[in-house]
C-alpha positions, -999 to 999 in steps of 0.1 A, spaced: -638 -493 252 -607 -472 261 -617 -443 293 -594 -415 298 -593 -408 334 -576 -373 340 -553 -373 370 -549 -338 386 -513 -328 388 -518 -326 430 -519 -363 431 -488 -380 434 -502 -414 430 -527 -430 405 -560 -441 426 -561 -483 427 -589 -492 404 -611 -526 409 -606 -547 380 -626 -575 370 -629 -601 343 -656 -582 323 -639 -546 331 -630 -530 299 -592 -524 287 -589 -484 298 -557 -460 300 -552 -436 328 -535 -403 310 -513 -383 334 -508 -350 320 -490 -322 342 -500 -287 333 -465 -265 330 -465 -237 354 -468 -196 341 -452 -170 353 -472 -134 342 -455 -105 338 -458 -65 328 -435 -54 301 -440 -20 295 -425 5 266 -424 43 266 -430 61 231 -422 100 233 -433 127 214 -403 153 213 -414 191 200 -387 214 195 -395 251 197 -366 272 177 -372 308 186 -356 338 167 -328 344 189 -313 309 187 -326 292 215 -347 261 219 -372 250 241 -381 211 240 -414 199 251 -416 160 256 -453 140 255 -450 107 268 -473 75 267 -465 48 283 -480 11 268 -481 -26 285 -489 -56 279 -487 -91 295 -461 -114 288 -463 -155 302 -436 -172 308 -435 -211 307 -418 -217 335 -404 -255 322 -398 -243 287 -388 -203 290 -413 -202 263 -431 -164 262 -467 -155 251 -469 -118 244 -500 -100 247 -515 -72 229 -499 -36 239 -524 -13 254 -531 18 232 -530 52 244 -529 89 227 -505 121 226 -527 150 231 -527 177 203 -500 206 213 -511 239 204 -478 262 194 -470 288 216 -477 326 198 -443 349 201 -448 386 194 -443 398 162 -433 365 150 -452 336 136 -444 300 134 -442 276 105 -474 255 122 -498 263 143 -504 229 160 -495 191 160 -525 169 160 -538 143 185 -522 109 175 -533 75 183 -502 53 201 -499 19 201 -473 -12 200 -458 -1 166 -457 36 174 -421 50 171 -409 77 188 -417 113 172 -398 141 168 -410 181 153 -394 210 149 -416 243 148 -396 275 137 -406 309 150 -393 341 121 -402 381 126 -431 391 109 -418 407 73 -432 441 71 -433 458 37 -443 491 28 -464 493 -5 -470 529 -19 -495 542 -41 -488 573 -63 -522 595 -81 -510 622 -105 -536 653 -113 -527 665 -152 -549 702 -149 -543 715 -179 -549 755 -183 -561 772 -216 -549 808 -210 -572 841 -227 -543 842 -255 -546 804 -263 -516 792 -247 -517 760 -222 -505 761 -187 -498 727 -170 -502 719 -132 -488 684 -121 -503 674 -89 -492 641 -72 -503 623 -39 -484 595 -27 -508 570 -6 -490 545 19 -492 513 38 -478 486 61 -483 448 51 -473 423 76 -466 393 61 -463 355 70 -426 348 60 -430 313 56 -460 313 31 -461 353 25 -497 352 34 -511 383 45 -515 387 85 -527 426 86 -527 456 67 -529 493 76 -552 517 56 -537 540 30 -525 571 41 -510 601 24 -475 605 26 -465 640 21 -485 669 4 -503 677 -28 -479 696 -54 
């Protein structure tokens, strides 16, 4: 019969043993543990939102999350065990409004984060409303049959008008005015 006696690696000796004719052959196994050194890595992923106004201008707004994880060193070896990265989120950005101007989004979603996550980068483009003027023209024929047979013709014509404001990235409709006349009767 062969015992494995484990030696803790605090010892520095092996412990005398008693041996007798009728003691069984047995191996005493020394094994020393190799010493860890823990450590926090950690790695930043941004989120970078560029605002590009009319004028020219930009204004950048950065999210940030920042991920860890636990790495061991092996002290003997320089061996490293990585653990897993911690997860995090980048918060949904609503888009600024800008009188009389619309932008080509209207938000950038929530968006889960997590060791394999590259920095992101948007643009969001701001343009004037496009305003267009639509006219609507009705024409009265009244036609006249006189005592003597003959025809008289009256053209009347009204001229209706309106403002549509426009989306000029998709030319969606954003408001309309009513119709109203633009000069008289004739």
């Amino acid at each position: 019969m062969t015992v494995k006696k484990r030696i803790d690696k605090d010892k520095w000796y092996i412990p005398r043993v008693v041996v007798h004719h009728h003691t069984e052959d047995f191996e005493v196994e020394v094994r020393y543990e190799a010493d860890y050194k823990t450590e926090i890595e950690d790695k930043v992923v941004n989120r970078v939102i560029n605002l590009h106004y009319p004028d020219g201008t930009k204004k950048t707004v950065t999210q940030t999350v920042k991920l860890t994880r636990e790495v061991k060193t092996n002290l003997q070896t320089g061996e490293k065990q990585y653990g897993d990265w911690t997860t995090g989120q980048f918060e949904e950005f609503v888009v600024p409004t800008l009188d009389g101007h619309v932008s080509d989004v209207d938000k950038i979603g929530s968006m889960e984060v997590d060791g394999n996550t590259k920095d992101q980068k948007f643009d969001v483009n701001y343009a004037a409303y496009k305003v267009d003027t639509e006219t609507k023209t009705v024409n009265r024929v009244i036609t006249i049959t006189m005592p003597d047979g003959s025809k008289k013709t009256v053209n009347q014509v009204v001229t209706f008008v309106k403002e549509v404001t426009r989306n000029p990235f998709d030319g969606s409709t954003i408001k309309e005015t009513d119709w109203k006349v633009d000069g008289n009767a004739s």
